[in-house]
Backbone as JSON, one array per atom type, in Angstrom:
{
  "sequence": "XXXXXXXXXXXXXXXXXXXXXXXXXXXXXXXXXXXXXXXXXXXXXXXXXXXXXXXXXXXXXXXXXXXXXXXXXXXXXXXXXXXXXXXXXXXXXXXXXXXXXXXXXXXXXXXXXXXXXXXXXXXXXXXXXXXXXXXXXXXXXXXXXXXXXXXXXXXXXXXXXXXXXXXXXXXXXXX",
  "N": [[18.65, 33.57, -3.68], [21.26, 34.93, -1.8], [24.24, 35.88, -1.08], [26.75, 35.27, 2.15], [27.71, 37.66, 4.12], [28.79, 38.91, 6.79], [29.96, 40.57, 9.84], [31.59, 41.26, 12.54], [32.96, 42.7, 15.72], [36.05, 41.46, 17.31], [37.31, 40.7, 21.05], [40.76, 41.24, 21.06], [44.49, 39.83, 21.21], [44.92, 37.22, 20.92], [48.4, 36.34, 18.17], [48.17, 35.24, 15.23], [50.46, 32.86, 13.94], [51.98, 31.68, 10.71], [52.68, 28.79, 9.2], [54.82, 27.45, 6.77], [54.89, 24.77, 4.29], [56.54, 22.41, 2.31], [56.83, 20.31, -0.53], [58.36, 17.24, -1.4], [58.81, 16.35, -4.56], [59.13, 13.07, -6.28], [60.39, 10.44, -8.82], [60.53, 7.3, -9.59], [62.88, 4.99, -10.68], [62.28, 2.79, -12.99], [60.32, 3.35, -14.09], [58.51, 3.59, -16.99], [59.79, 5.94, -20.07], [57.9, 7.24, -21.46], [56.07, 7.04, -19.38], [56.9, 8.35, -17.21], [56.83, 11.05, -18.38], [54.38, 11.51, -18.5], [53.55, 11.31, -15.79], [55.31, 13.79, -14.98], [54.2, 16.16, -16.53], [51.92, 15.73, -14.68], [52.59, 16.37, -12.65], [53.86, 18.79, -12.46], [51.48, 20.18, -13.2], [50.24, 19.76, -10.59], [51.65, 20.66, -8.74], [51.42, 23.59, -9.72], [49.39, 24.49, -9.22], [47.99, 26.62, -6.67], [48.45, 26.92, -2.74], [45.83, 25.95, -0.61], [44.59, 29.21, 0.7], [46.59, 30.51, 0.3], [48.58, 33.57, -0.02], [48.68, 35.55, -2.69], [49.11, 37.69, -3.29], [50.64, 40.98, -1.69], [50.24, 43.79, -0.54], [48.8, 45.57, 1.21], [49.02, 44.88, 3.64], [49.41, 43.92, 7.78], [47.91, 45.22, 9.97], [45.18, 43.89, 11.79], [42.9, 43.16, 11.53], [40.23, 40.41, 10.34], [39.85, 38.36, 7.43], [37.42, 36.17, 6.81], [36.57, 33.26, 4.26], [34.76, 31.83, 2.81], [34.23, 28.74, 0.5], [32.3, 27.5, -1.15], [31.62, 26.3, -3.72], [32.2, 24.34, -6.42], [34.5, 25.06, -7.66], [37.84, 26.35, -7.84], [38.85, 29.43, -6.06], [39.62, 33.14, -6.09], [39.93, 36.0, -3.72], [39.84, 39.55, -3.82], [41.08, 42.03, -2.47], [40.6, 45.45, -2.67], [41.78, 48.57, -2.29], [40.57, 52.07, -1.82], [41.83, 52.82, -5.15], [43.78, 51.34, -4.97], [44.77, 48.01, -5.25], [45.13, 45.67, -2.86], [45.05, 42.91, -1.5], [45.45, 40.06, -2.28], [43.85, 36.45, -2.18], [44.1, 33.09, -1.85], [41.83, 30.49, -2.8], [40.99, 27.06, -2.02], [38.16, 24.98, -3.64], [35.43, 24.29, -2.26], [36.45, 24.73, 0.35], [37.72, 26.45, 3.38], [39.08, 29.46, 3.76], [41.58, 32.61, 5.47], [42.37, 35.82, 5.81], [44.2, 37.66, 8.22], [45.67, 39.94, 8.99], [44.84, 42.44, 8.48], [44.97, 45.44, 7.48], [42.97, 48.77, 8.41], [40.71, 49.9, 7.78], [38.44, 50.89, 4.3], [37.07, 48.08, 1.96], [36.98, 47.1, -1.11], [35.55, 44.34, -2.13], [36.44, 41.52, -4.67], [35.88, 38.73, -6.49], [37.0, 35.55, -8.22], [36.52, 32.41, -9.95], [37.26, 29.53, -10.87], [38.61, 27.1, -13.19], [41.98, 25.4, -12.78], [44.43, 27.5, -12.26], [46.59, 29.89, -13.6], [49.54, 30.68, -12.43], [50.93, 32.74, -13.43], [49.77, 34.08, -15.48], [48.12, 34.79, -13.32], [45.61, 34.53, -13.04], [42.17, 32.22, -14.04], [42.21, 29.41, -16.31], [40.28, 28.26, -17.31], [37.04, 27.92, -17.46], [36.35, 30.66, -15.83], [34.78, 33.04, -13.78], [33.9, 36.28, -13.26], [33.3, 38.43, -10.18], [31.85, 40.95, -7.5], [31.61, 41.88, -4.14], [28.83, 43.94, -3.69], [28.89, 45.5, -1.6], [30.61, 47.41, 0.74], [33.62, 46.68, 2.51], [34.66, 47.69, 6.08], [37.39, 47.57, 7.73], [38.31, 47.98, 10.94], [40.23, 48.51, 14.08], [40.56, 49.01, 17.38], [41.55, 49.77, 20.96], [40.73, 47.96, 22.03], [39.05, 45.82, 20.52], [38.74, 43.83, 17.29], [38.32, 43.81, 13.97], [36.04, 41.24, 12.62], [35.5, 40.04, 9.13], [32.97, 37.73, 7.27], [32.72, 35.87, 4.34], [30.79, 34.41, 2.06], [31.63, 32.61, -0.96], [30.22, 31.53, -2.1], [26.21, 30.83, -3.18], [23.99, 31.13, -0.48], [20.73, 30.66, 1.82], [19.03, 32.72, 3.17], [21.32, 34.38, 2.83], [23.15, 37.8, 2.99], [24.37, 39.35, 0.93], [24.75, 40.82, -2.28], [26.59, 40.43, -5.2], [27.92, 41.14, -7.85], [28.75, 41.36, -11.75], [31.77, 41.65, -13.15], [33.42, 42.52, -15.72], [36.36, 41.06, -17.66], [38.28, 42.55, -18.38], [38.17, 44.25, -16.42], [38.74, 43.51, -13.84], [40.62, 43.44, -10.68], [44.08, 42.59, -11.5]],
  "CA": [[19.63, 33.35, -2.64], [22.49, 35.37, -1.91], [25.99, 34.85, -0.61], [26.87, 35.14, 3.3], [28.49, 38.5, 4.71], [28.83, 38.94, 8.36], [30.91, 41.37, 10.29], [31.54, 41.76, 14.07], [34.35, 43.26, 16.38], [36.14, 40.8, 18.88], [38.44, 41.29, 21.63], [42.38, 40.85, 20.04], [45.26, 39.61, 22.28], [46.35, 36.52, 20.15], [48.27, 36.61, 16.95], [48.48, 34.02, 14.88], [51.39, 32.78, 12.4], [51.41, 30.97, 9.66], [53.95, 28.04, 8.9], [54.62, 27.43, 5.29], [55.48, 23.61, 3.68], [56.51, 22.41, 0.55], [56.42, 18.98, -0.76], [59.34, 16.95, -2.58], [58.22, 15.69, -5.83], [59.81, 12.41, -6.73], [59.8, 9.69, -9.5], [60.64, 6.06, -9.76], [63.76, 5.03, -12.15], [62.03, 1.63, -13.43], [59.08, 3.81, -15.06], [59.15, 3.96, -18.43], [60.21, 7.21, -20.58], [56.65, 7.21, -20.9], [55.33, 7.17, -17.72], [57.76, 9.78, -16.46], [56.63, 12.08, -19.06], [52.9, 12.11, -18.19], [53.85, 11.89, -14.61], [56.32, 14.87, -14.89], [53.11, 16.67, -16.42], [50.71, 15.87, -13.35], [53.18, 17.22, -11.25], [54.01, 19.84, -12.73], [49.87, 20.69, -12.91], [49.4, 19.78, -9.25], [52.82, 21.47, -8.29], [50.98, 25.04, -10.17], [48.02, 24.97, -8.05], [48.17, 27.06, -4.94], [47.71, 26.19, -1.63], [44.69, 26.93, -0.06], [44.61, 30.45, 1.63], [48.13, 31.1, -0.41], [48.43, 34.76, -0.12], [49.1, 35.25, -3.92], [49.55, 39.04, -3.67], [50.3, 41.6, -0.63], [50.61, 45.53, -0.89], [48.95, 46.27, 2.34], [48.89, 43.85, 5.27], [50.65, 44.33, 9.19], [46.93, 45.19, 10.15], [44.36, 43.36, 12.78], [41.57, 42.59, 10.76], [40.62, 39.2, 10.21], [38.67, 38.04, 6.79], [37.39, 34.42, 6.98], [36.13, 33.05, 3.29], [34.05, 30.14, 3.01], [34.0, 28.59, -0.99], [31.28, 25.85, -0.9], [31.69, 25.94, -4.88], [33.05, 23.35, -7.34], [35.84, 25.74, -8.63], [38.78, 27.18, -6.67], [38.43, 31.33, -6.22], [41.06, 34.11, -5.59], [39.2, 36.97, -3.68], [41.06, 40.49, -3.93], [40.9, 43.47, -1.56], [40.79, 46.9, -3.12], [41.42, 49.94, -0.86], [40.29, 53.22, -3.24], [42.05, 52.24, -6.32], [45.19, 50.12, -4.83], [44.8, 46.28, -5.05], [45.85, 45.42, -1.11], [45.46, 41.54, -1.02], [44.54, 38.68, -2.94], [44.05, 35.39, -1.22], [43.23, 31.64, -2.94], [40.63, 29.51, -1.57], [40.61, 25.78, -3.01], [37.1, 24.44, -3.92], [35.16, 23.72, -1.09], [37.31, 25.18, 1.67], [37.83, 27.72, 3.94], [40.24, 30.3, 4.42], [41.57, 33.59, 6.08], [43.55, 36.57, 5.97], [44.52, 37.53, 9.7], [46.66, 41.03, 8.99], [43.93, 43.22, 7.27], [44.88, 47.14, 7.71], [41.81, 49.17, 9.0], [40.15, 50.74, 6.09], [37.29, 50.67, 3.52], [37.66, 47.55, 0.43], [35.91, 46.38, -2.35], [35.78, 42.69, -2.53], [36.33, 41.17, -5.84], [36.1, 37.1, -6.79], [36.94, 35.22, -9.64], [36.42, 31.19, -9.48], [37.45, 28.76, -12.26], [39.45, 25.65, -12.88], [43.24, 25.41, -13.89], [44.66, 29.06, -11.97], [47.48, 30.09, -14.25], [50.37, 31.74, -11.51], [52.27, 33.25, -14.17], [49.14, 35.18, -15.87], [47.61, 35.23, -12.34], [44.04, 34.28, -13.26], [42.02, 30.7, -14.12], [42.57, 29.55, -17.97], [39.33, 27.63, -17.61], [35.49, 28.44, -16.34], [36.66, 31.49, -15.09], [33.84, 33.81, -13.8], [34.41, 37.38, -12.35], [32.45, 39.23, -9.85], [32.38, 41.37, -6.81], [30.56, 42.07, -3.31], [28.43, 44.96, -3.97], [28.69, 46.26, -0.54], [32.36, 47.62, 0.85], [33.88, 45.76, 4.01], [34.9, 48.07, 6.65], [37.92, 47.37, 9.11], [38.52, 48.75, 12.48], [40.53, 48.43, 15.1], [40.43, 50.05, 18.62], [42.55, 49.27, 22.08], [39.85, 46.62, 22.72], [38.26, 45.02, 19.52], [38.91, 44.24, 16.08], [36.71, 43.42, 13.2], [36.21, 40.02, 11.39], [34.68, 39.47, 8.19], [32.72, 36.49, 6.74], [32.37, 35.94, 3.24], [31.35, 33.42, 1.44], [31.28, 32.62, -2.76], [28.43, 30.25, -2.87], [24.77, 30.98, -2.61], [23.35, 30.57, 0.52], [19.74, 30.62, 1.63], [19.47, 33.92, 4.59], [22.72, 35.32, 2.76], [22.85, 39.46, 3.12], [25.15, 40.22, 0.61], [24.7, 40.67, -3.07], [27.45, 40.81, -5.85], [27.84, 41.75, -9.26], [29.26, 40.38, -12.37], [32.65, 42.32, -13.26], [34.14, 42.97, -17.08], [37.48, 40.04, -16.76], [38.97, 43.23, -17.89], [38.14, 45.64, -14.97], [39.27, 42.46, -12.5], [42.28, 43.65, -10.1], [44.7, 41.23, -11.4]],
  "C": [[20.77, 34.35, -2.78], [23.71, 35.13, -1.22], [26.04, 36.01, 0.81], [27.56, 36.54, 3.01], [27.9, 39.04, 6.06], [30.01, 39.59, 9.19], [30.89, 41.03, 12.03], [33.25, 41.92, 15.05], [34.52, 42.28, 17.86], [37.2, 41.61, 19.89], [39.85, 40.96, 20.96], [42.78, 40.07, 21.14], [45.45, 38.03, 21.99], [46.99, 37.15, 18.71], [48.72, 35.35, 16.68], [49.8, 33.82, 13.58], [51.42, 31.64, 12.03], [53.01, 30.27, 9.26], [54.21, 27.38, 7.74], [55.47, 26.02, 5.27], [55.57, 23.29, 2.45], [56.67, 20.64, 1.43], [57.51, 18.35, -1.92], [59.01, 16.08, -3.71], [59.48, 14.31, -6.34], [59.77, 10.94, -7.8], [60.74, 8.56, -9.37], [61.65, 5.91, -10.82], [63.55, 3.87, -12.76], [60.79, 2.36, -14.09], [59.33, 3.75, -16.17], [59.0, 5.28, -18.66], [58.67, 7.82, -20.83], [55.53, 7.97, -20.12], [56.05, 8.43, -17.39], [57.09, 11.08, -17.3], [55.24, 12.39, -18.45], [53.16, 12.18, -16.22], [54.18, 13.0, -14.12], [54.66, 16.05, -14.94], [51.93, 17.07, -15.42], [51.4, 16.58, -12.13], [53.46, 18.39, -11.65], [52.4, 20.74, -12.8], [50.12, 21.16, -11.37], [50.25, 20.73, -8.44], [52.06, 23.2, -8.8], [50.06, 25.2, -9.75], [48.46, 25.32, -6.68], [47.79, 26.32, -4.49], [46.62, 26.56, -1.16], [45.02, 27.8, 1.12], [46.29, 30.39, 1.47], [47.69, 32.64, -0.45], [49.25, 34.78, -1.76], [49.98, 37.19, -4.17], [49.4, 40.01, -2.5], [50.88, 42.98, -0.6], [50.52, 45.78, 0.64], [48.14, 45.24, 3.19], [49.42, 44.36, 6.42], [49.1, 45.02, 9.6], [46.41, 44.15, 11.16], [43.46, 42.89, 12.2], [41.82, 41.27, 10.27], [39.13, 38.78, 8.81], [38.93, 36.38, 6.51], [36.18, 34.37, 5.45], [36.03, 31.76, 3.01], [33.67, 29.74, 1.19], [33.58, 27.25, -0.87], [31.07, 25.46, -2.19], [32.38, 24.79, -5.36], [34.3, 24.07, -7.43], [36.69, 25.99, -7.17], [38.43, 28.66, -7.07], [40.17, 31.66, -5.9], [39.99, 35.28, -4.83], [40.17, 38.04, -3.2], [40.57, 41.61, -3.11], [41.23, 44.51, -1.95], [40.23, 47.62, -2.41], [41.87, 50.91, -1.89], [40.48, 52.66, -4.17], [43.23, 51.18, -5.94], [44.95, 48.91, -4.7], [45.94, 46.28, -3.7], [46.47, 44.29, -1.15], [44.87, 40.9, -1.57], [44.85, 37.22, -2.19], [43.72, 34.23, -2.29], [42.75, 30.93, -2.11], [40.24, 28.67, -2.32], [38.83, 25.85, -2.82], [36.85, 23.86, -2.57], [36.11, 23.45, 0.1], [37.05, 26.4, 1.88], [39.27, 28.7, 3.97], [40.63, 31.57, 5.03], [42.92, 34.59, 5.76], [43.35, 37.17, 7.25], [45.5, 39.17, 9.86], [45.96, 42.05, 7.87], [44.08, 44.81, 7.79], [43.23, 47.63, 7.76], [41.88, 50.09, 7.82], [38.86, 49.83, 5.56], [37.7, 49.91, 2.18], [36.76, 47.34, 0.36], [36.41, 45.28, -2.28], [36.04, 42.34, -3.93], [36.79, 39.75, -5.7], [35.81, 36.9, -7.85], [37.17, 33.42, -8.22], [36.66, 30.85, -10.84], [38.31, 27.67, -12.06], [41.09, 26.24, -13.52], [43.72, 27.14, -13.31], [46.15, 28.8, -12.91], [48.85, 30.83, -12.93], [51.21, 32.81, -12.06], [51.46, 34.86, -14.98], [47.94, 36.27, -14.55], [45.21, 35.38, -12.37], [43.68, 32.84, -13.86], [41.92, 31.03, -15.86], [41.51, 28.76, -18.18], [37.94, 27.93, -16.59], [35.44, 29.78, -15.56], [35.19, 32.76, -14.75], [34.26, 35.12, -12.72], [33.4, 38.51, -11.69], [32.91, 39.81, -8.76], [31.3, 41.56, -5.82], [30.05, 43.29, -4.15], [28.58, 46.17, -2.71], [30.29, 46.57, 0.07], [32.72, 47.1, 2.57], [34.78, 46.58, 4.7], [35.92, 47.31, 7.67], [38.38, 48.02, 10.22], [39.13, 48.27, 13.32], [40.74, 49.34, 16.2], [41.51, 49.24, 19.62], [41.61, 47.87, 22.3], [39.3, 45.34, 21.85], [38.74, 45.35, 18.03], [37.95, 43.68, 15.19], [37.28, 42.37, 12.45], [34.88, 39.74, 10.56], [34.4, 37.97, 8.04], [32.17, 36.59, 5.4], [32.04, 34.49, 2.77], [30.75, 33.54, -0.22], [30.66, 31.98, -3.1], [27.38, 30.83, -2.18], [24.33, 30.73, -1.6], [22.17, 31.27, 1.13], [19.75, 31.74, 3.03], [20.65, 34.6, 4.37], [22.13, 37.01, 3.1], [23.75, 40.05, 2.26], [24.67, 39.57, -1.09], [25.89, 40.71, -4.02], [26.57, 41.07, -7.38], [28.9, 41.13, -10.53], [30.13, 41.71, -12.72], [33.21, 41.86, -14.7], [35.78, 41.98, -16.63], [38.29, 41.57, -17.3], [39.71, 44.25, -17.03], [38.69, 44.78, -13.61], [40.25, 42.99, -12.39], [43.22, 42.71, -10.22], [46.37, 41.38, -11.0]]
}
């Protein structure tokens, strides 16, 4: 089996934006010293997990291109866009979700995905199960007056996929 990639050029003429929320974390003053402590802990976990389709890292966006990434895995991923040698864009895509980047500059990247449990934000990679690989094939974007191009990726196996990857050195990963 291999994993999904699918290209094709639509017409443009929406854009879409993106409305960002947070969440106020709050505790109970009848808990015990306790409780608050392992509480404090879970939030502080669940509080260090991105959101899904968190842009984690952006060099070169303001682009048309639209990549849609489908993770039908157990783990959460990050998948990173390298144009020549410059790391562009890294995106996060919880476990079994979808997500998109929507502002992809027209150019030639290398894909690269890592999946694992527990993403660290600070070292910028997972501190558990972590596995690192990459498409093998390079994802072209284009735009013209009429059409732009959207990718489909996805990081789980699937049966009629067209795209192969490769297993990547965690030290050669764009991190």
């Amino acid at each position: 089996m291999k994993r999904l990639l699918e290209g094709t050029p639509l017409h443009t003429g929406v854009v879409a934006a993106v409305a960002l929320t947070g969440a106020l974390l709050t505790s109970t003053p009848a808990v015990a010293a306790a409780d608050r402590a392992a509480a404090a802990v879970t939030e502080t976990t669940a509080a260090a997990r991105p959101s899904n389709g968190k842009i984690l890292y952006d060099r070169i966006s303001g682009g048309h291109g639209t990549l849609k990434i489908r993770n039908g895995t157990s783990k959460d991923g990050v998948v990173t866009l390298v144009r020549g040698r410059t790391k562009a864009i890294s995106i996060y895509v919880r476990a079994r979700s979808t997500a998109s980047i929507k502002d992809v500059r027209d150019g030639t990247y290398r894909i690269y995905f890592t999946t694992g449990y527990r993403f660290s934000t600070s070292k910028g990679r997972f501190t558990r199960g972590a596995l690192y690989q990459r498409f093998n094939d390079r994802l072209k974007f284009t735009t013209t007056s009429t059409q732009t191009t959207i990718w489909t990726l996805t990081l789980h196996q699937i049966r009629g996929g067209n795209a192969q990857t490769s297993s990547v050195n965690p030290k050669d990963f764009p991190a």
